[in-house]
N, C-alpha and C positions, 0 to 999 in steps of 0.2 A: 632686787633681792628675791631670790628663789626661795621656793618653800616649799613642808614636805606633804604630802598627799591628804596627809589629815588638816591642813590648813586649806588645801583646794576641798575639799568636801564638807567643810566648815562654810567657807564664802560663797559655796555654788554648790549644792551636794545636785542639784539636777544636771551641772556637767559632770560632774564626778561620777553618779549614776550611768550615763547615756556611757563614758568615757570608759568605765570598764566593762560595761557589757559590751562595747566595740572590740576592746581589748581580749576579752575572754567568748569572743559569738565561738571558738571552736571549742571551747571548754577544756582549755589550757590557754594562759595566756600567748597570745601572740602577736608579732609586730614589729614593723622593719626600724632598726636603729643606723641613724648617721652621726656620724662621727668625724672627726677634724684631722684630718693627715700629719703628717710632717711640714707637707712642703704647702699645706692651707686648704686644701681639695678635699671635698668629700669621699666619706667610706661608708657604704651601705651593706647592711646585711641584716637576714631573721635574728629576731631574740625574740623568748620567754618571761616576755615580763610579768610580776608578778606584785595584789598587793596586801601586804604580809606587817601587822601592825600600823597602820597609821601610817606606810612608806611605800613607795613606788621601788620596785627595786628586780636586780636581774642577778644571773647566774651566768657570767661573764668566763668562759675559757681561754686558756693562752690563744691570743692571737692579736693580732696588728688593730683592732677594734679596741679589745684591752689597753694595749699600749696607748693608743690614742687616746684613750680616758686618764691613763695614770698624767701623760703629757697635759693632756688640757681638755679638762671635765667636759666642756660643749658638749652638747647632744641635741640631737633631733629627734624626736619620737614619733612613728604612726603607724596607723592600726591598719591590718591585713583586709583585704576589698571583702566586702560583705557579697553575698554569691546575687541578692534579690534588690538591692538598692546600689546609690553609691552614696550612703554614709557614711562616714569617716571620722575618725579622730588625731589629733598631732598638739605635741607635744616640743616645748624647747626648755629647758634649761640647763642646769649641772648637774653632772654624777659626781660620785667621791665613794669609795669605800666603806662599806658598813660598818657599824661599828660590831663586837662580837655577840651581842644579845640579838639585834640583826639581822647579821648573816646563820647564826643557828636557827634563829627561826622562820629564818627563809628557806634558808635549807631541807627542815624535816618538811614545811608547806609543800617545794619543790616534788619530795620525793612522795609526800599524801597525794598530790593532785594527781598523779600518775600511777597510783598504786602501789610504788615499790616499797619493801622492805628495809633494802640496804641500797647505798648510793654504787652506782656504776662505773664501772672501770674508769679512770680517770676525772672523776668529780671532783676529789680534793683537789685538785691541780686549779681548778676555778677559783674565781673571786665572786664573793658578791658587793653589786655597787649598789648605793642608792643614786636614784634617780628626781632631784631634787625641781619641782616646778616654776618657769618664771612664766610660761606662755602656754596657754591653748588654745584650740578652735574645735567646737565639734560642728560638723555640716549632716544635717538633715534631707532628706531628700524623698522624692515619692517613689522611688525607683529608676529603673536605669533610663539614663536619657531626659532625667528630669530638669526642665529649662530653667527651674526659678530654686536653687536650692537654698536653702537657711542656714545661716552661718551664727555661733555664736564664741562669742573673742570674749578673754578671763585674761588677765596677768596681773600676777603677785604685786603686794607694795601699788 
C-alpha cells in the first residue's frame, strides 16, 4: 500500500527531512525518474519534483514518461548526486494524477520556486502527477569513496 508524503513524514519525519533536502540540495527540486515502458524496460529521465501540501508530486510534460505513468503508475524515484558526498535518496511506488486542488497548487509552488509570474509557453499542456510512496532508502555517507556507507529502508503498510 503506497502512501502519500505526509504519511512518510508522519512515520519517519528524519527520512522525510534527509529525503527532501536530497531532493531540493539545488534549490529546485530535482531528480531522475524511471518509469515502465511498453514492452516492460525501463525510461529514465530528469524531473522536478516537488512537495506541495502533504504530496510528492511533478509537473509531468507530453512525453513517453507521461504516457508511461497514465499506462501504469510504477515509478522509481532518485535524487540528483550530491557534488561533496555520495548521499542519495530513492524512491518507489505509484503516481496517478492529481486531483484539481493539487495540481493548482502545485502549480502556482512551481511557478514561486522559480520566480515567475505567468506559466511558460507550453505549461498547460503538462499534467501534474502525484507521486505516491511504497519504498525508500536514504544512504549517508562521509564523502566520495566512502567504504562503509549507511543505509536506511521505510516502506509503507
Amino acid at each position: 500500500m503506497d502512501v502519500r508524503w505526509s504519511e512518510l513524514e508522519a512515520a519517519r519525519p528524519d527520512l522525510a527531512e534527509a529525503g527532501r533536502g536530497l531532493l531540493y540540495q539545488f534549490g529546485v527540486g530535482l531528480a531522475f525518474l524511471s518509469t515502465v515502458r511498453v514492452d516492460g524496460g525501463p525510461r529514465l529521465h530528469p524531473i522536478c519534483p516537488m512537495v506541495v501540501d502533504g504530496a510528492l508530486v511533478a509537473h509531468i510534460v507530453p512525453s513517453l514518461k507521461r504516457d508511461d505513468l497514465h499506462r501504469d503508475g510504477r515509478y522509481a524515484l532518485h535524487s540528483f548526486p550530491c557534488e561533496d558526498s555520495e548521499d542519495a535518496f530513492y524512491l518507489t511506488g505509484h503516481a496517478s494524477l492529481a486531483d484539481e486542488a493539487l495540481a493548482a497548487a502545485a502549480a502556482a509552488q512551481f511557478l514561486a520556486e522559480r520566480g515567475m509570474d505567468a506559466e511558460p509557453p507550453g505549461f498547460g499542456d503538462g499534467e501534474i502527477f502525484e507521486f505516491r510512496v511504497g519504498r525508500c532508502l536514504l544512504t549517508r555517507t562521509d564523502g566520495p569513496g566512502d567504504w562503509n556507507p549507511r543505509h536506511a529502508v521505510w516502506a509503507a503498510g
